[in-house]
C-alpha positions in Angstrom: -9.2 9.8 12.8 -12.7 10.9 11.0 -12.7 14.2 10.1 -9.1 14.7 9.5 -7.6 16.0 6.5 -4.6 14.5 4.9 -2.8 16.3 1.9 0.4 14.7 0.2 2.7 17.2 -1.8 5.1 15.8 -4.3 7.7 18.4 -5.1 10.9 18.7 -7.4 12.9 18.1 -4.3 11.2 15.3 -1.8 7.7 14.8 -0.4 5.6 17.3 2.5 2.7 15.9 4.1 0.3 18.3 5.7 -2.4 17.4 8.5 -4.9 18.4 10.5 -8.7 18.6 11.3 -10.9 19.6 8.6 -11.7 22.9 9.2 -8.2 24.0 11.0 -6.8 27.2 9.8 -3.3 26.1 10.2 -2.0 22.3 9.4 0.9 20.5 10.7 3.7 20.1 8.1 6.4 17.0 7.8 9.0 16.4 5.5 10.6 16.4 3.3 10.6 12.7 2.8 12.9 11.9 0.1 15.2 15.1 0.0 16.2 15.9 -3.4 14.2 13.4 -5.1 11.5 14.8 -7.4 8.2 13.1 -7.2 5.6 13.6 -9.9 3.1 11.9 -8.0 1.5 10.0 -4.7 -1.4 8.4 -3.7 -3.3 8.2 -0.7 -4.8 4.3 -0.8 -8.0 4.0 1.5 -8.9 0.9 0.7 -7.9 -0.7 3.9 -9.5 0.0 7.5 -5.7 1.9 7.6 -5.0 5.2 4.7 -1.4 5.0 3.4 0.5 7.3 1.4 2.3 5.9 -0.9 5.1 7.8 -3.0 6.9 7.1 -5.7 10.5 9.4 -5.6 12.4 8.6 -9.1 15.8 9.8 -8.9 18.1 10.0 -12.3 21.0 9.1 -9.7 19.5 6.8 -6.9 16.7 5.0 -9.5 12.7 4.6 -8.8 11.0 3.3 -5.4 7.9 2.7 -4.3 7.7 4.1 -0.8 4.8 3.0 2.0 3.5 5.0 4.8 0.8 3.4 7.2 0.8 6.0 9.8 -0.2 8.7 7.3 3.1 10.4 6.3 5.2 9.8 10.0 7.2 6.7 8.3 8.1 5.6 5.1 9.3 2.0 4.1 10.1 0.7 0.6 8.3 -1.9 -1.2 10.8 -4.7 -2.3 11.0 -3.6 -5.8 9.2 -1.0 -8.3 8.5 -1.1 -12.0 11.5 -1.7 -14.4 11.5 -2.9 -18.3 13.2 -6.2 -19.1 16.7 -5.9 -19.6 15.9 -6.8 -23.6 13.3 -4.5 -23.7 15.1 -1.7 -25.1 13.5 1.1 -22.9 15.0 2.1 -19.5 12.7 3.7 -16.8 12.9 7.6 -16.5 10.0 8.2 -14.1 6.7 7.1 -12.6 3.9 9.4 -13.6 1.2 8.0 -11.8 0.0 4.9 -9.1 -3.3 3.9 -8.9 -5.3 1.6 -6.7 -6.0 -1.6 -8.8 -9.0 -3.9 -8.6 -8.4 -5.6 -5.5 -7.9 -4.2 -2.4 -3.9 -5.1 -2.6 -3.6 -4.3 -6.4 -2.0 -1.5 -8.1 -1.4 0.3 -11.7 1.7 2.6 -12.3 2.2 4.4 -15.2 5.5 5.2 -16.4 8.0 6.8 -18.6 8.6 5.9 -21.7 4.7 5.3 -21.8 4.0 1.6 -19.9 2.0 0.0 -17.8 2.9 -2.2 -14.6 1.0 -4.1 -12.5 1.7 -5.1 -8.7 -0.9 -7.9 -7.0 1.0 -7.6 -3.8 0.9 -4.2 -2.7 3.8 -2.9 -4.7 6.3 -5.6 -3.8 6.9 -7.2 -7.1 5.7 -5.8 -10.4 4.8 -7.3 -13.8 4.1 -5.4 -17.0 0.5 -5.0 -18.7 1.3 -6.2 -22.2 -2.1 -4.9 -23.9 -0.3 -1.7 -23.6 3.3 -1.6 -23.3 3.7 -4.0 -25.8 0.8 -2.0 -28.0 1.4 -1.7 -31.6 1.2 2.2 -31.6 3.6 2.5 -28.9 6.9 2.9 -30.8 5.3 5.2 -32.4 4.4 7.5 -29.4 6.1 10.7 -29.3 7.6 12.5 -26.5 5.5 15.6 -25.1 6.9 18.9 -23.4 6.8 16.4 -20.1 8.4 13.2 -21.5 6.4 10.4 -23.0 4.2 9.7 -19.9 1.6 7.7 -19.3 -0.1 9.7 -16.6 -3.6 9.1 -16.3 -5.0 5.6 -14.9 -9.0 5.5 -14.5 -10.8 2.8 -13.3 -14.7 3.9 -14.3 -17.4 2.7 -15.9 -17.0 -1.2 -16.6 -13.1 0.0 -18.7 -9.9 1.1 -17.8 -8.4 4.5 -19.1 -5.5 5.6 -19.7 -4.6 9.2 -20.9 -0.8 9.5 -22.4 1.2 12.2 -23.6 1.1 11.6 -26.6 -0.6 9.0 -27.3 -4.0 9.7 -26.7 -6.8 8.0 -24.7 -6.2 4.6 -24.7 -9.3 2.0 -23.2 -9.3 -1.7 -21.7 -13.1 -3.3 -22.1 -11.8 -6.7 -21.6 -10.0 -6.4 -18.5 -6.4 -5.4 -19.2 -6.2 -7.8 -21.9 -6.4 -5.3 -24.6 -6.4 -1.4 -25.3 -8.1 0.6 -28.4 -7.5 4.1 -29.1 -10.8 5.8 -28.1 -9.7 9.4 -29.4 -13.2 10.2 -31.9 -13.1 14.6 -31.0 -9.6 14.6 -29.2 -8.1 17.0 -31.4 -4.1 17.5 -31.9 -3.6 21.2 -33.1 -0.1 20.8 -33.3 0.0 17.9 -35.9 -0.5 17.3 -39.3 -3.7 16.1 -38.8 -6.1 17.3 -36.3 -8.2 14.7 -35.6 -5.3 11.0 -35.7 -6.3 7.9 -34.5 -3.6 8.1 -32.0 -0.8 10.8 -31.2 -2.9 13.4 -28.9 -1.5 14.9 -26.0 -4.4 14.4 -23.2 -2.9 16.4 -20.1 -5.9 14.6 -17.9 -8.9 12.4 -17.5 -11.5 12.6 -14.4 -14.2 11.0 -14.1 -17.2 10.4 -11.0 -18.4 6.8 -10.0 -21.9 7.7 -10.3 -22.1 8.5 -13.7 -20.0 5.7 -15.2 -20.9 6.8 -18.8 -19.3 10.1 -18.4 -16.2 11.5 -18.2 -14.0 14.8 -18.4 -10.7 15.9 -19.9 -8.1 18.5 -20.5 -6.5 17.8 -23.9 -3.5 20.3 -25.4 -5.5 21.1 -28.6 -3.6 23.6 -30.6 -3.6 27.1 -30.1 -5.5 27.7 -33.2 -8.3 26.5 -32.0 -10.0 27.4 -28.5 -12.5 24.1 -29.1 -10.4 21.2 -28.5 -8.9 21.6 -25.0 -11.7 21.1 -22.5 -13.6 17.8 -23.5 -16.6 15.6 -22.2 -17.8 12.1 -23.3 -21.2 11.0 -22.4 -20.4 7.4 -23.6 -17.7 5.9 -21.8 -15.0 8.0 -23.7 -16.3 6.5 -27.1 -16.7 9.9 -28.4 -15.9 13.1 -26.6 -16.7 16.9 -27.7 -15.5 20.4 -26.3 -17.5 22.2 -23.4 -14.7 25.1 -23.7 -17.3 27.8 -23.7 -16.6 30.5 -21.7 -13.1 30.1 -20.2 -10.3 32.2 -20.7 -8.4 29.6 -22.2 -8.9 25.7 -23.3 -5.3 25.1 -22.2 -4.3 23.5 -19.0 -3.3 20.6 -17.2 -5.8 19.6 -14.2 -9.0 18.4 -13.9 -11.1 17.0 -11.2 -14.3 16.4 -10.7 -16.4 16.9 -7.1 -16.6 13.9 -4.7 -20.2 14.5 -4.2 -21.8 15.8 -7.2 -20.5 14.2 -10.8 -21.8 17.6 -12.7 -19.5 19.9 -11.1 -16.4 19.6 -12.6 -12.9 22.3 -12.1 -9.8 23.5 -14.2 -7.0 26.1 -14.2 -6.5 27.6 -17.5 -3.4 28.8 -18.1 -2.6 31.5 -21.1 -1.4 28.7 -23.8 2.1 30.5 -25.2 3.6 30.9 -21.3 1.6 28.1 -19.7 1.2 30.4 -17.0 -2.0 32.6 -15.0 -3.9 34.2 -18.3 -2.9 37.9 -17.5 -0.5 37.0 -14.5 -4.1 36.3 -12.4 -4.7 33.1 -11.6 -8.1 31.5 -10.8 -10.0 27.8 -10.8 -12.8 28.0 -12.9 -15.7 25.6 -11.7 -18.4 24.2 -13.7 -21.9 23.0 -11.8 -23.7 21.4 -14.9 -21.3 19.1 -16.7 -19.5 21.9 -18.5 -22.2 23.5 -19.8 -21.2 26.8 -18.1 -18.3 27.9 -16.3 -17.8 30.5 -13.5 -14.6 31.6 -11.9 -12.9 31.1 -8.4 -10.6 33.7 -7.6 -11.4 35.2 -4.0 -8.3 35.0 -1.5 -5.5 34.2 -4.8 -3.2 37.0 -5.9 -5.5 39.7 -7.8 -1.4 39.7 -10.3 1.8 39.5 -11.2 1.4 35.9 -10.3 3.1 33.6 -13.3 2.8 30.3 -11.9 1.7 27.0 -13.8 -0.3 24.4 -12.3 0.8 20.4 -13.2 -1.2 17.5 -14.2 -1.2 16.1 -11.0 -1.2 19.5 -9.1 -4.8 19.8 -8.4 -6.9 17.3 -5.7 -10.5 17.9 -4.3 -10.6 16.3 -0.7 -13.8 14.3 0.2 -15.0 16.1 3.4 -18.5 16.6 3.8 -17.5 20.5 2.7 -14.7 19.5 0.7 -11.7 21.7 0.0 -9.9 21.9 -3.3 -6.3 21.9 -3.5 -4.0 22.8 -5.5 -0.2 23.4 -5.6 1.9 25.7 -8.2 5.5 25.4 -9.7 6.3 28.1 -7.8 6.4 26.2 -4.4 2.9 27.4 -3.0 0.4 25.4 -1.9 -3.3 26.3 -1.9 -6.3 25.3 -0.1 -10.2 26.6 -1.7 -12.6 26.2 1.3 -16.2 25.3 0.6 -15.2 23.4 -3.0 -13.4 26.9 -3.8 -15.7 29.4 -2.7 -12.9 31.2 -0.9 -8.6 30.2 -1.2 -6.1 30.7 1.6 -2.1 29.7 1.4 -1.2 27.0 3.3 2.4 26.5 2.2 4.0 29.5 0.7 7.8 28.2 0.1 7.9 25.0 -1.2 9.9 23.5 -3.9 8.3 23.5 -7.4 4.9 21.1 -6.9 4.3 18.0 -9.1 1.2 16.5 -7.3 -1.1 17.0 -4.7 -3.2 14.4 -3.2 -6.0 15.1 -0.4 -8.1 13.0 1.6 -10.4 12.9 4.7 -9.4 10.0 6.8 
């Protein structure tokens, strides 16, 4: 199976799973898994000696499960049960937001909505919540964003756990799981009352690379009266962050990701703040080589305009070939493969429903 390329697409309306060898020009499609079901994200686990793809399809109608593939997207089987508040809890589950791989090879970390935190031990059979933060003393006072009140963003890095939630903020474990501290020092919130609170922003993403556990990235919704606080760094472990917006278009987006290979090159998709769509109907990653410092943009092969799509959150993976490819799916149903870590884009799916995630992997 080395060398073949493995990209899971969440969508308003089921799951697609494209495959192939790494550098064919056209991939086999399946799906849709889940018809109907929107799924705002997967994850493909490789852990194990066998990848899976796991999704997560919450339905308002059919409820939330955890769904496991081991043959890479042929097959799906549910897990016995998924996340779900006590029934004195007082919140209901809306929607998963994000799954990712725990400490052990059979752990995992979802993140829900209304903002929570679950833990499974057993591969996503049963689920227990992570009290530091659900139970948190800021967390009835979270606010809903654009998207819900989601906690979206779960990053093991660095010695800490992150957690990025709209809005609440960056939130950090240092003593595993037991407790979380707002770690939001030059996170800026545009939109409130105060621009610089303790808690409340609305962090769209967090990325980070394993090699350089004291750094890591994020896209933050600032305020639109101020190009500085949307694109951020922190060189200490997300103690402190500050803006490396310089030179973009726009600080406003929703992805980030970071290069498997080389921890200072780092990519976005701005997005013209008012419309959250392409700045100028022309859309284009925009790829930074030295930590943010300085940004070029990625535009050859993509629609030159009059295209208005928004990329998500979770809409945005970077494979880990030796070459990678970055990928990317819009809310206008197309998918989007940059060869040569974005060099050059082609179309891979062109109809899809509206895309929530996008996962890639060599496997």
């Amino acid at each position: 199976m080395a060398g073949r390329v493995v990209v899971a697409v969440g969508t308003k309306k089921g799951l697609f799973v494209f495959s192939g060898s790494t550098g064919a020009r056209r991939l086999e499609s399946r799906g849709p898994f889940f018809p109907g079901m929107p799924l705002n994200t997967v994850l493909i686990d490789q852990r194990s000696k066998t990848p899976k793809v796991i999704a997560v399809p919450s339905s308002p109608w059919f409820g939330t499960t955890i769904q496991v593939s081991k043959d890479l997207g042929k097959k799906f089987k549910p897990t016995k049960s998924a996340p779900a508040f006590a029934a004195d809890d007082g919140r209901t589950l809306k929607n998963v937001w994000s799954l990712a791989p725990g400490r052990d090879r059979t752990d995992f970390l979802c993140g829900v909505e209304p903002a929570a935190l679950f833990r499974s031990d057993d591969g996503g059979e049963s689920w227990e919540k992570v009290a530091g933060i659900t139970d948190h003393a800021h967390a009835r006072q979270w606010h809903p964003g654009n998207g819900g009140l989601c906690l979206h963003t779960i990053l093991n890095h660095g010695g800490a756990l992150h957690l990025g939630i709209s809005t609440g903020g960056h939130y950090t474990s240092r003593d595993g799981e037991k407790s979380f501290a707002p770690e939001n020092s030059g996170v800026g919130a545009g939109f409130a009352p105060e621009k610089f609170p303790e808690f409340g922003q609305c962090v769209h993403k967090i990325a980070a690379h394993p090699d350089r556990p004291e750094r890591l990235y994020m896209q933050n919704h600032g305020g639109f009266d101020d190009p500085t606080l949307g694109v951020l760094r922190s060189d200490d472990n997300g103690k402190s962050w500050k803006s490396i917006a310089k030179g973009l278009p726009s600080d406003f987006g929703f992805p980030i990701v970071v290069h498997p290979h080389d921890p200072e090159t780092v990519y976005i998709v701005p997005l013209a703040p008012a419309t959250r769509t392409c700045p100028d109907g022309q859309p284009a990653v925009w790829r930074s080589e030295n930590a943010g410092e300085k940004w070029s943009k990625l535009s050859r092969g993509l629609p030159k305009k009059d295209a208005w799509f928004t990329v998500l959150r979770d809409g945005m993976d970077i494979d880990g070939g030796r070459r990678p490819s970055i990928w990317f799916g819009t809310t206008t149903g197309q998918l989007w493969r940059g060869r040569e870590g974005g060099e050059s884009f082609e179309c891979v799916a062109s109809s899809l429903p509206p895309i929530h995630s996008v996962k890639a992997a060599v496997v």
